[in-house]
Z-matrix of the N, CA and C atoms (Angstrom, degrees):
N
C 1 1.455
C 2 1.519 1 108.53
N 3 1.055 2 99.33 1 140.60
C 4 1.772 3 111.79 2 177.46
C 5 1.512 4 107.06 3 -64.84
N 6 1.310 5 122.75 4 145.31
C 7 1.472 6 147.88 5 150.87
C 8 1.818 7 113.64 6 -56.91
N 9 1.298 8 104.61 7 152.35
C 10 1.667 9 83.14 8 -168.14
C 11 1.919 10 75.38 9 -100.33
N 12 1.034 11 127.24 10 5.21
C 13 1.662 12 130.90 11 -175.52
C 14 1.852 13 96.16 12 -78.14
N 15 1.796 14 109.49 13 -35.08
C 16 1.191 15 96.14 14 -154.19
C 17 1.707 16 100.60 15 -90.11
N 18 1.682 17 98.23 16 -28.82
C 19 1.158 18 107.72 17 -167.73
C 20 1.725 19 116.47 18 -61.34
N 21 1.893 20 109.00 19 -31.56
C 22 1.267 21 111.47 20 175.26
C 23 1.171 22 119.75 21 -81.49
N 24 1.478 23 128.86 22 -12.05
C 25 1.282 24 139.45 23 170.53
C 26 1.379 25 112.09 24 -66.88
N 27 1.523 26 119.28 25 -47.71
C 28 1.685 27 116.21 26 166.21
C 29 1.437 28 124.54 27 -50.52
N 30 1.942 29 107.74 28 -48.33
C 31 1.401 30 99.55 29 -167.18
C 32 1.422 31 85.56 30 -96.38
N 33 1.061 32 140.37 31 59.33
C 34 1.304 33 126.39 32 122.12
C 35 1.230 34 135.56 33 -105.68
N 36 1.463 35 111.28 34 -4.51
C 37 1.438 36 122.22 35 145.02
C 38 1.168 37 114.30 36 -73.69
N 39 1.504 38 119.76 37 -66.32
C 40 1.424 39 111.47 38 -179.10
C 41 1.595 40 124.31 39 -25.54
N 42 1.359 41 116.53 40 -62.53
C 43 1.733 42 141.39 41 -167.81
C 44 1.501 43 93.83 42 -81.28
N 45 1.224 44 150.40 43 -0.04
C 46 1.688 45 151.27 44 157.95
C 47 1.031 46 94.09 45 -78.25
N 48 1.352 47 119.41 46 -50.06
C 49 1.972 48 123.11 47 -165.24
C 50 1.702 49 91.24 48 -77.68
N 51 0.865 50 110.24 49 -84.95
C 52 1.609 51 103.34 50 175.85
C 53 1.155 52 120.42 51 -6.73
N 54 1.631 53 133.03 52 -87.44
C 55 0.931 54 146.64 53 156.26
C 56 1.943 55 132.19 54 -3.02
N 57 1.784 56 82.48 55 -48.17
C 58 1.410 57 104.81 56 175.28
C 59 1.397 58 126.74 57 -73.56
N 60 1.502 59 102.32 58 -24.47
C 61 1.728 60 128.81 59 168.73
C 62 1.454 61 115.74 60 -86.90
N 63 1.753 62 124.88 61 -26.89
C 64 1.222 63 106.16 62 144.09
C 65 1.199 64 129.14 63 -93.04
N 66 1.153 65 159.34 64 1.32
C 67 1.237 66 163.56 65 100.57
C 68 1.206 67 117.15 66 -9.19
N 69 1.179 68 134.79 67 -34.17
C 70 2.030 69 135.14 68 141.49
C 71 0.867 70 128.02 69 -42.12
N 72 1.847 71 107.54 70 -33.15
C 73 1.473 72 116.56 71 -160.55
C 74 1.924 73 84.82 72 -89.79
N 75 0.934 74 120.14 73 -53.04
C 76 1.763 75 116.11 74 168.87
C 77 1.426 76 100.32 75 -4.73
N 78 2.020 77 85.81 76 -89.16
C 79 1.989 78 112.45 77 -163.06
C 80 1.232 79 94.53 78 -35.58
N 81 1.250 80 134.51 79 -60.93
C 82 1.549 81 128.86 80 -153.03
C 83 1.247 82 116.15 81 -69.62
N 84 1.490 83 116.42 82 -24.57
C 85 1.529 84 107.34 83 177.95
C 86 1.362 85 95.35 84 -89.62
N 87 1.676 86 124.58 85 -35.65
C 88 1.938 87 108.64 86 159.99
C 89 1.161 88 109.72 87 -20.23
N 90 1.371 89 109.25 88 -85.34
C 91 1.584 90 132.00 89 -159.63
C 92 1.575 91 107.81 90 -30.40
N 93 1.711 92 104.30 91 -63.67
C 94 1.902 93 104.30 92 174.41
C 95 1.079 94 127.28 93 -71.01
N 96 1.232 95 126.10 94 -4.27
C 97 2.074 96 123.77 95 150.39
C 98 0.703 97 121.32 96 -82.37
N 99 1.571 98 122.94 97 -28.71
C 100 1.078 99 116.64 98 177.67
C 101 1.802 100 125.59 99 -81.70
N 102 1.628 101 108.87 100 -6.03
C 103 1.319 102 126.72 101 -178.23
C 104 1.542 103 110.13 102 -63.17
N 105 1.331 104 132.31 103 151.41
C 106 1.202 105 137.34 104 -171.24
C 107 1.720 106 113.08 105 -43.14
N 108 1.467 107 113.03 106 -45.95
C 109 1.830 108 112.44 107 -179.08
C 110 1.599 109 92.07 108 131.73
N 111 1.330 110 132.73 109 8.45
C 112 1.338 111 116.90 110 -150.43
C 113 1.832 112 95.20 111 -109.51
N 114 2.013 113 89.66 112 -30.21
C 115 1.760 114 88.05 113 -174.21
C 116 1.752 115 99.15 114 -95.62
N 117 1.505 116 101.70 115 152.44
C 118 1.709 117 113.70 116 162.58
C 119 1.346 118 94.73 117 -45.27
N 120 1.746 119 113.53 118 159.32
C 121 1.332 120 143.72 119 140.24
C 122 1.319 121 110.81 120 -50.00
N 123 1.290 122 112.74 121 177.68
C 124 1.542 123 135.17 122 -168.96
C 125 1.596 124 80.95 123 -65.67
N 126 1.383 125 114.60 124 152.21
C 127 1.805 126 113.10 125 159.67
C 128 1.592 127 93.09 126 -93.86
N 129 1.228 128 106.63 127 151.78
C 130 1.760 129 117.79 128 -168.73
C 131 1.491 130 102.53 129 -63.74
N 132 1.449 131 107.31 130 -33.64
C 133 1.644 132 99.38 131 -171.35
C 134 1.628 133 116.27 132 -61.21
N 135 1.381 134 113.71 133 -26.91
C 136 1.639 135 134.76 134 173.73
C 137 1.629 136 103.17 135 -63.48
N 138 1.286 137 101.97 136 -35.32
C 139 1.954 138 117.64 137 -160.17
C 140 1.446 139 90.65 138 -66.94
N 141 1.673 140 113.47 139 -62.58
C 142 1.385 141 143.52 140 -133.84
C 143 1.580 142 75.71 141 -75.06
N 144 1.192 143 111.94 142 -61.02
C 145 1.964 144 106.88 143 -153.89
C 146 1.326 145 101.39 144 -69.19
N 147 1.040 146 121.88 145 -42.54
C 148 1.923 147 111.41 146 -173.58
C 149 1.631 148 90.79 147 -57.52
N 150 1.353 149 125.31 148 -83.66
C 151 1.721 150 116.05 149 -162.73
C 152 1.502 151 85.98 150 -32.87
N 153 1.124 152 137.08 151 -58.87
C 154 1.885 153 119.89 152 -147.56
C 155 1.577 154 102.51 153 -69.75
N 156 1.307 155 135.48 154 -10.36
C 157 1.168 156 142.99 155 173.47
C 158 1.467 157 97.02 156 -65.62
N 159 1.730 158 116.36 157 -77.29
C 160 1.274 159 130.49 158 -165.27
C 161 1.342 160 93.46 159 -58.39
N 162 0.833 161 122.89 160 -65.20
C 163 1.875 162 102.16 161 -170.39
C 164 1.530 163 122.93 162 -43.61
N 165 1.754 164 112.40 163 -41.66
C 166 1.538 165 111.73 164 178.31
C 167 0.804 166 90.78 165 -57.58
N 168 1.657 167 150.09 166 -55.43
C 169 1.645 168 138.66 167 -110.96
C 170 1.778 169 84.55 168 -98.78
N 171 1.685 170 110.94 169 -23.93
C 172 1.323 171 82.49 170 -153.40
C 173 1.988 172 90.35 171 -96.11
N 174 1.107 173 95.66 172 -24.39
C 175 1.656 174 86.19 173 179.46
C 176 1.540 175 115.67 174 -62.14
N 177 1.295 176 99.01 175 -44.48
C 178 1.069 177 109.53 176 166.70
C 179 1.527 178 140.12 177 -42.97
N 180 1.445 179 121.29 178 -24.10
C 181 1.133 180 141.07 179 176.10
C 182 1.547 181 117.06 180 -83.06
N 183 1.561 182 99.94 181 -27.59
C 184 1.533 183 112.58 182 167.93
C 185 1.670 184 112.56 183 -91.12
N 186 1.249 185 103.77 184 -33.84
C 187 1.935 186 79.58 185 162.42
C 188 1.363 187 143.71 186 -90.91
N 189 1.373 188 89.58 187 4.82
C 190 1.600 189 117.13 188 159.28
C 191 1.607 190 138.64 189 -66.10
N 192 1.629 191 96.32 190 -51.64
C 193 1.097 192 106.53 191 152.92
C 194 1.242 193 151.91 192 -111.77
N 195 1.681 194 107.70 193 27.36
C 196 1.028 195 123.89 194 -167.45
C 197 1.722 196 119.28 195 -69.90
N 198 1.163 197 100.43 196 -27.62
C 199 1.716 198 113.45 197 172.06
C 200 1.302 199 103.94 198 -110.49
N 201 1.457 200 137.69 199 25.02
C 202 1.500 201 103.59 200 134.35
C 203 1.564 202 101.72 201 -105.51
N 204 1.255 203 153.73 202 -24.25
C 205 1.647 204 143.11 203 160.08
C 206 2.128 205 100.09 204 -8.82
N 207 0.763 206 94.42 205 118.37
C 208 1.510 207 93.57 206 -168.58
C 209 1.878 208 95.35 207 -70.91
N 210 0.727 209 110.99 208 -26.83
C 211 1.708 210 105.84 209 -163.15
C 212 1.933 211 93.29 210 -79.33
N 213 1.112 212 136.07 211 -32.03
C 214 0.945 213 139.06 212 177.74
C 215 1.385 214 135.92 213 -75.04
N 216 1.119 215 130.94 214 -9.16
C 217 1.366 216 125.71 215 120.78
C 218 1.684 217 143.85 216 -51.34
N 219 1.329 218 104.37 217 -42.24
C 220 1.688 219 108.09 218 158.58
C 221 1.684 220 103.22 219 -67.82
N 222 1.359 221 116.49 220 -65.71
C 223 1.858 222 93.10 221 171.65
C 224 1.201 223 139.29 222 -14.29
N 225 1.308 224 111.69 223 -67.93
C 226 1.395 225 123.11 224 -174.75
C 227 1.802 226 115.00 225 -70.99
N 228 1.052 227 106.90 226 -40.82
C 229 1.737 228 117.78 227 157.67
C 230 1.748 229 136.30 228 -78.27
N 231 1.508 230 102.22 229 14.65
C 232 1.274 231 102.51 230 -145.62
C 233 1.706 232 84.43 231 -80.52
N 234 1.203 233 131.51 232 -41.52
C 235 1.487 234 141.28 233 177.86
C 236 1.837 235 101.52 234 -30.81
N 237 1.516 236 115.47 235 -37.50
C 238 1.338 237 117.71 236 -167.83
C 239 1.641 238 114.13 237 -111.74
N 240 1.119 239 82.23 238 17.98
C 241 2.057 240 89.20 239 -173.09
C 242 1.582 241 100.88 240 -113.97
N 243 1.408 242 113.18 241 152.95
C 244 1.448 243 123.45 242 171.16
C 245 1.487 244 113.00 243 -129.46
N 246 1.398 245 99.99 244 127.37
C 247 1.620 246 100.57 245 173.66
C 248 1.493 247 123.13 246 -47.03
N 249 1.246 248 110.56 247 137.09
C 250 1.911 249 106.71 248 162.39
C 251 1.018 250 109.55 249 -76.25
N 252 1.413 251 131.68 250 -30.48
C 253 1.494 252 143.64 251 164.14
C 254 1.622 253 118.33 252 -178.66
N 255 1.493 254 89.10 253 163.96
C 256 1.559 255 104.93 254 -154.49
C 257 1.996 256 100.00 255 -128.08
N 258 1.422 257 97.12 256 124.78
C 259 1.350 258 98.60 257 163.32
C 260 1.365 259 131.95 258 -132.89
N 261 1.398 260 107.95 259 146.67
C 262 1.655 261 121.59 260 -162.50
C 263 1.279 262 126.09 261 -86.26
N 264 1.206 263 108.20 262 108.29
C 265 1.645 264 125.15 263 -178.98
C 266 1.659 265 108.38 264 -85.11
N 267 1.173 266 113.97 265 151.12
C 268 1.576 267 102.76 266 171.14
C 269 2.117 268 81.77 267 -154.61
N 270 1.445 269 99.54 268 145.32
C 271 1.426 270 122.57 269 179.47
C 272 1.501 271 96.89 270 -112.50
N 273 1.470 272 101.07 271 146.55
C 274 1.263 273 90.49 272 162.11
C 275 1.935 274 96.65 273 167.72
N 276 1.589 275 106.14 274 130.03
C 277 1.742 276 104.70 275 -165.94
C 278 1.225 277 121.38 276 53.24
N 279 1.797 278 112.93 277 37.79
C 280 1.727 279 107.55 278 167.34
C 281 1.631 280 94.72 279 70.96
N 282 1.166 281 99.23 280 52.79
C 283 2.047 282 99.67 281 -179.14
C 284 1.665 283 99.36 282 -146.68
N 285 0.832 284 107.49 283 156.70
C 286 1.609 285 130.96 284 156.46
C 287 1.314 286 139.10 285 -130.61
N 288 1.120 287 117.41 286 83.67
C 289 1.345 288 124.36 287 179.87
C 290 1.321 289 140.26 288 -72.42
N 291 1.395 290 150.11 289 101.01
C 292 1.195 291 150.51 290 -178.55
C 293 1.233 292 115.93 291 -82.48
N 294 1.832 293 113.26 292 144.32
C 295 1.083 294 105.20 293 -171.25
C 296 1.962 295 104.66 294 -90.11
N 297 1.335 296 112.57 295 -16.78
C 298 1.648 297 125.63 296 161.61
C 299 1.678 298 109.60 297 -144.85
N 300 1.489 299 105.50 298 139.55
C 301 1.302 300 116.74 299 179.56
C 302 1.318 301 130.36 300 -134.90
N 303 1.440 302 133.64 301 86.31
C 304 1.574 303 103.61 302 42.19
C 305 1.563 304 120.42 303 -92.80
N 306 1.052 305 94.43 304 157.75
C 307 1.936 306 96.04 305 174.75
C 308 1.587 307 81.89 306 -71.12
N 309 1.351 308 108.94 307 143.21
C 310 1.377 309 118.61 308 142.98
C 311 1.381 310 124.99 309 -120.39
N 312 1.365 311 111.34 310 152.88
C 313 1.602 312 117.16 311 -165.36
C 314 1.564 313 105.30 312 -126.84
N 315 1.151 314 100.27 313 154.27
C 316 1.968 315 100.39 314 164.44
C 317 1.054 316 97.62 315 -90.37
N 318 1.157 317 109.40 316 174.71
C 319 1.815 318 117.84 317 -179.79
C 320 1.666 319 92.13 318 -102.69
N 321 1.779 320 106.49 319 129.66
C 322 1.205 321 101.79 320 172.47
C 323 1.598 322 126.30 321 101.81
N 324 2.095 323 104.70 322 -17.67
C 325 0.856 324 104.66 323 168.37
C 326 2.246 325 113.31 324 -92.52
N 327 1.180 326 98.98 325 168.19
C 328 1.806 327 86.66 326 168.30
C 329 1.278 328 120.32 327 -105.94
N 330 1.031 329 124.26 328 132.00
C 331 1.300 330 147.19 329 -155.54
C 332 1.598 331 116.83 330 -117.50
N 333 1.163 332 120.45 331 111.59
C 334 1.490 333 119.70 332 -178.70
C 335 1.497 334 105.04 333 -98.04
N 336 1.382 335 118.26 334 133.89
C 337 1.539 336 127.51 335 169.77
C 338 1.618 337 108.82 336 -95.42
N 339 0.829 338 132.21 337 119.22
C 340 1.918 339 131.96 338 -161.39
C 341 1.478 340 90.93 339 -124.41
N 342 1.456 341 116.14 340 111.53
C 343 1.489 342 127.54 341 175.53
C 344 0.932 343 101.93 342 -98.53
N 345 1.388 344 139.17 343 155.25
C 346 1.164 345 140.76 344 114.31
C 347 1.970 346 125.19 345 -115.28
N 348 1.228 347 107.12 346 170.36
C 349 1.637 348 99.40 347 -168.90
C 350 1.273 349 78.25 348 -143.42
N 351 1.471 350 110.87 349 147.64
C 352 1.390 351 141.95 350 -145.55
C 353 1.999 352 89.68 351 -120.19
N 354 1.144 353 97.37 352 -30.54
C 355 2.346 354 90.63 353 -163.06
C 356 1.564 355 89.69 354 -137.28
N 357 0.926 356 146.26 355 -81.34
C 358 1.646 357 155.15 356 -175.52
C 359 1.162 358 121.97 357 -80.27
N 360 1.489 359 96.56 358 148.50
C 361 1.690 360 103.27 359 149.19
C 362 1.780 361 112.21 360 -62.30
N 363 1.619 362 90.64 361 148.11
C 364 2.093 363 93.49 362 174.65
C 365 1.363 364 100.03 363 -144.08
N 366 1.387 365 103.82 364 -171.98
C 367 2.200 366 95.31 365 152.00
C 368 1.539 367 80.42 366 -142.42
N 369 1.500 368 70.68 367 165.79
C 370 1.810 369 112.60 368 168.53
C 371 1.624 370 107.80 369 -103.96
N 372 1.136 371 120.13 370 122.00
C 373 1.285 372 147.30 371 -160.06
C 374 1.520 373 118.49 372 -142.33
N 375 1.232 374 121.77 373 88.90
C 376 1.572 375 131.42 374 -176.25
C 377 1.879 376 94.50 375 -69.98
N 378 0.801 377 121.30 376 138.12
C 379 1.856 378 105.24 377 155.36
C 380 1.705 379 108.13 378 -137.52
N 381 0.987 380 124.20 379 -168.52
C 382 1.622 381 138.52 380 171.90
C 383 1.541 382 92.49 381 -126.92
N 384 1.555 383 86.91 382 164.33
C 385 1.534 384 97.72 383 -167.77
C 386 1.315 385 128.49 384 -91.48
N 387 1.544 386 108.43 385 28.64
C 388 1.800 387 123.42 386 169.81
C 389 1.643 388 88.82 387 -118.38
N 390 1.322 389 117.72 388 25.12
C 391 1.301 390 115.18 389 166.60
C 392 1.613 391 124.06 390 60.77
N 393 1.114 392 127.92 391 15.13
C 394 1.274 393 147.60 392 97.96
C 395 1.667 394 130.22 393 34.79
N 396 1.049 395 120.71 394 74.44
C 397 1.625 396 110.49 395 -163.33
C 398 1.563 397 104.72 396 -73.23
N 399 1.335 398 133.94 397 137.07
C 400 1.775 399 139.64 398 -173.32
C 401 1.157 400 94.93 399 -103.10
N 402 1.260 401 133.86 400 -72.92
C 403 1.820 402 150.30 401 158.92
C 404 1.712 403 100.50 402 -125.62
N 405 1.756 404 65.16 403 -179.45
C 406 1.470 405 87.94 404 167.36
C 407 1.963 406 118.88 405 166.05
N 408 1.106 407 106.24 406 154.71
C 409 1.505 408 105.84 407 -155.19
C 410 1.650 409 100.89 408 -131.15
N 411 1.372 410 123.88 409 162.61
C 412 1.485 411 140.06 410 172.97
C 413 1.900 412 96.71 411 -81.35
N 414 1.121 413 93.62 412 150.22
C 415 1.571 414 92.91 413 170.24
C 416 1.596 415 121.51 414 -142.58
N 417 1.095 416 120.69 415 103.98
C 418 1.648 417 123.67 416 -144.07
C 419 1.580 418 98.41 417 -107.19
N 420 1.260 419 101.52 418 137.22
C 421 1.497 420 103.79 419 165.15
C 422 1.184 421 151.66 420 -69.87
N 423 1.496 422 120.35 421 130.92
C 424 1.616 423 108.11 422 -157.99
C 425 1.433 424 107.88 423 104.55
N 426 1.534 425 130.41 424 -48.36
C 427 1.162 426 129.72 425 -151.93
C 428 1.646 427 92.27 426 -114.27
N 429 1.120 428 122.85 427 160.67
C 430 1.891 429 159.19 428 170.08
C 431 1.454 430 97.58 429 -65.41
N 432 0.918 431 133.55 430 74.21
C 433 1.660 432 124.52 431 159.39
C 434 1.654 433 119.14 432 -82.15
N 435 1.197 434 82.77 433 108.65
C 436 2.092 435 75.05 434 168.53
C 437 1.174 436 99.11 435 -171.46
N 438 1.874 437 85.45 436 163.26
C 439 1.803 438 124.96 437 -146.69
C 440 1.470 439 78.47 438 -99.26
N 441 1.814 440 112.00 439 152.08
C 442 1.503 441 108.17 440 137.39
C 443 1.327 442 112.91 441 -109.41
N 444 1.340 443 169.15 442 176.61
C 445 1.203 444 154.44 443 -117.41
C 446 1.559 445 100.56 444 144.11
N 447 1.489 446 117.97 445 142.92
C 448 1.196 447 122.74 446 177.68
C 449 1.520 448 102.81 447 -148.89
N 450 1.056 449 112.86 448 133.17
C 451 1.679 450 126.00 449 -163.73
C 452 1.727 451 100.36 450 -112.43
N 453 1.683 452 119.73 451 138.46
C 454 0.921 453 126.14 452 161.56
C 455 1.537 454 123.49 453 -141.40
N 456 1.547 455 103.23 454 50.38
C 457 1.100 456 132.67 455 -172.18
C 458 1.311 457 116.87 456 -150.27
N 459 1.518 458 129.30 457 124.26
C 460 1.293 459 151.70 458 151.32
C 461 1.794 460 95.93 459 -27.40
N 462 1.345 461 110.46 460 139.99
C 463 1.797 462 115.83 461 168.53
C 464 1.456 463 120.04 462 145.01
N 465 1.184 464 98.48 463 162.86
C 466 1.731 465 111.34 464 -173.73
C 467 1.349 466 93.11 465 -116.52
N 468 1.300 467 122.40 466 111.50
C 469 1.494 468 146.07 467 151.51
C 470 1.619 469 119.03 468 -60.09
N 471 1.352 470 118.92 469 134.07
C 472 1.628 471 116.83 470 138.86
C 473 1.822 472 114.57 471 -117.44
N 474 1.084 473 88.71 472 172.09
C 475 1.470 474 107.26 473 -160.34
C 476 1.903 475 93.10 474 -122.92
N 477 1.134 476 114.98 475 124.61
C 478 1.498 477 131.87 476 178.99
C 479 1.979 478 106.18 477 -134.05
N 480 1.461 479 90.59 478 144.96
C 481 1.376 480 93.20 479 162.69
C 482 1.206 481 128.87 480 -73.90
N 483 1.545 482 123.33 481 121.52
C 484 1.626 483 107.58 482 -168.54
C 485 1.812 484 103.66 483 -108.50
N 486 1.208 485 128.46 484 17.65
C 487 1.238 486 139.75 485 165.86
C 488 1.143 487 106.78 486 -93.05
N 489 2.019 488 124.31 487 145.95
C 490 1.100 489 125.25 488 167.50
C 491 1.704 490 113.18 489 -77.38
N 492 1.362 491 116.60 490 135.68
C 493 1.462 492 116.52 491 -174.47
C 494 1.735 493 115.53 492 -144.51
N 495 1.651 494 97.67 493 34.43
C 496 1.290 495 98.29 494 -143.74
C 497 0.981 496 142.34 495 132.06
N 498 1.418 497 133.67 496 143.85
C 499 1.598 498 126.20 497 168.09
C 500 2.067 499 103.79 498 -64.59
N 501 0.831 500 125.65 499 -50.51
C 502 1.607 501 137.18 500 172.44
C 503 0.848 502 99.75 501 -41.08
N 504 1.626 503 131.56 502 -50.40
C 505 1.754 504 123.18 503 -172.69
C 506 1.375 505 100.23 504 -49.01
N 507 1.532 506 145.83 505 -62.21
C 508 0.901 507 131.11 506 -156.53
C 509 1.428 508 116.03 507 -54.86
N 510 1.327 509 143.34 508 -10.52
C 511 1.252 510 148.09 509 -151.71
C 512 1.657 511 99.50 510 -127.59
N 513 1.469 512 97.66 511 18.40
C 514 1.910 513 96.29 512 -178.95
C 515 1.588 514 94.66 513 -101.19
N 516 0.970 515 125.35 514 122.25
C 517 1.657 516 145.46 515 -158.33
C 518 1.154 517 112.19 516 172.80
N 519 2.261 518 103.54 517 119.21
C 520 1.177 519 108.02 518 173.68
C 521 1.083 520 97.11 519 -111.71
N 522 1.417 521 142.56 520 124.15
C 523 1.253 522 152.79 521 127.01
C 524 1.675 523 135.27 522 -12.98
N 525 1.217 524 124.03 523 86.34
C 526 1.507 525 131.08 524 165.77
C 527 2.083 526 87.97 525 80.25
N 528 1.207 527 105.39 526 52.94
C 529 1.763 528 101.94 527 175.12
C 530 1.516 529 96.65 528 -100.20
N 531 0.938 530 118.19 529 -29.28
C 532 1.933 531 86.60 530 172.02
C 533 1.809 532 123.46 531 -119.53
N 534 1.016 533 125.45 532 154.23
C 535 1.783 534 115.56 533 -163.97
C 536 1.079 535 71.45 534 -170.19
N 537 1.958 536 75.36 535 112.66
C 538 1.606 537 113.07 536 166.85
C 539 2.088 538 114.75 537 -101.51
N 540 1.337 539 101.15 538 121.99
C 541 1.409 540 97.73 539 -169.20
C 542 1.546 541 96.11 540 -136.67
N 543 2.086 542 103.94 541 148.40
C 544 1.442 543 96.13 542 -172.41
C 545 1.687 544 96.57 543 134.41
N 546 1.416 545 122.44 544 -44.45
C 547 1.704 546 105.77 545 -155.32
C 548 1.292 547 95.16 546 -98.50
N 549 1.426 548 122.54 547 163.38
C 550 1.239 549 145.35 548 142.05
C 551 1.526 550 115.90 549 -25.68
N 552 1.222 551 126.20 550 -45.12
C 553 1.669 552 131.00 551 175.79
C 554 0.953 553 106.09 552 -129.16
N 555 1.954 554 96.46 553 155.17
C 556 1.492 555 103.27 554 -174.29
C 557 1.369 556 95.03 555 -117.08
N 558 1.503 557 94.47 556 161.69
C 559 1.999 558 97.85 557 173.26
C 560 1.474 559 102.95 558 -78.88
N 561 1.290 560 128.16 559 140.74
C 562 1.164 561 137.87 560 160.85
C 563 1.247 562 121.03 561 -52.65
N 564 1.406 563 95.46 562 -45.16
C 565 2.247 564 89.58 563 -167.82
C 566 1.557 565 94.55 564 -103.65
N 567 1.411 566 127.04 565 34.96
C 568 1.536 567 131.32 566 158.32
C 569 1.074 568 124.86 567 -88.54
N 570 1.644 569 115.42 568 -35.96
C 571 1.326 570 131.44 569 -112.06
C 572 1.895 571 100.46 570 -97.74
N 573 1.029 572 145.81 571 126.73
C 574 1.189 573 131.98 572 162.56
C 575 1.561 574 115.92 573 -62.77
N 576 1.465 575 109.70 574 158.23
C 577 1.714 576 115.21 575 177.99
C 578 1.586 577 109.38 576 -62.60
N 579 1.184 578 115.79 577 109.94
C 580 1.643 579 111.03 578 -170.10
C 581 1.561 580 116.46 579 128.14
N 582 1.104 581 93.97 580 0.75
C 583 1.784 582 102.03 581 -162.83
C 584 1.376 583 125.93 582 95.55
N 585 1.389 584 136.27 583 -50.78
C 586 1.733 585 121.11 584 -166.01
C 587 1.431 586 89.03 585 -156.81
């Protein structure tokens, strides 16, 4: 399974290059208004095929990688999947509460995080400790929000609010709340000094 480290590292080449191919298509229609009046415009059939390029390339880039995005396989199956276990978050006054800390996980099992927030909107924000986003979800009040998530990586997680909720939101940070133990590899930018 893909890294969401490795996966954003690709499309950010990919979507630079992209980007860079519509952003040509700009200059070039610059370039012919701005030309004296003497030469024709683009002929449409030239017009027509570049957009039909950018559109395959770009749809295309999403059905490509739509199954390695790690969160997107549990999405689309989540109706047919069952937690190995589930743990209870509750928000509430710029707080985060766990119902055990650290969560620990096997590597490999799926794991549902079940928020709820008691006064505000917040997010739920897994990260690694080069700050690193793993997931992360909206967490609305009143209502059951939760991730299921499956780890195949060695690491010590924190969990931050990634919704604005405030000047206080910024200071919502749990420290080393999830430790994942069990796989063959460890994440690098998880890892505590010592191993786990």
């Amino acid at each position: 399974m893909a890294d969401s480290i490795d996966v954003l590292s690709t499309l950010k080449l990919v979507y630079t290059i992209y980007a860079l191919i519509v952003i040509s298509l700009i200059g070039w229609f610059a370039l012919r208004i701005m030309q004296d009046g003497k030469k024709e415009g683009a002929k449409p059939v030239v017009f027509y095929a570049y957009i039909g390029v950018l559109v395959a390339i770009g749809t295309g880039l999403h059905f490509l990688t739509y199954n390695v995005v790690p969160w997107v396989p549990i999405d689309l199956d989540r109706a047919n999947l069952k937690a190995d276990k589930t743990f209870h978050i509750t928000y509430k006054d710029h707080k985060i509460e766990l119902d055990e800390k650290p969560m620990k996980v096997e590597c490999g099992k799926k794991v549902v995080f079940e928020v709820v927030s008691e006064d505000l909107t917040y997010g739920f924000g897994l990260f690694r400790k080069n700050h690193t986003m793993v997931t992360q979800m909206q967490v609305v009040p009143g209502k059951v929000n939760d991730l299921m998530w499956e780890f195949h990586k060695n690491g010590t997680y924190y969990i931050r609010s990634t919704e604005y909720s405030g000047p206080k939101g910024a200071q919502m940070i749990v420290k080393d709340a999830v430790v994942v133990s069990g796989c063959s590899e460890n994440d690098k930018y998880a890892m505590n000094e010592g191993g786990n």
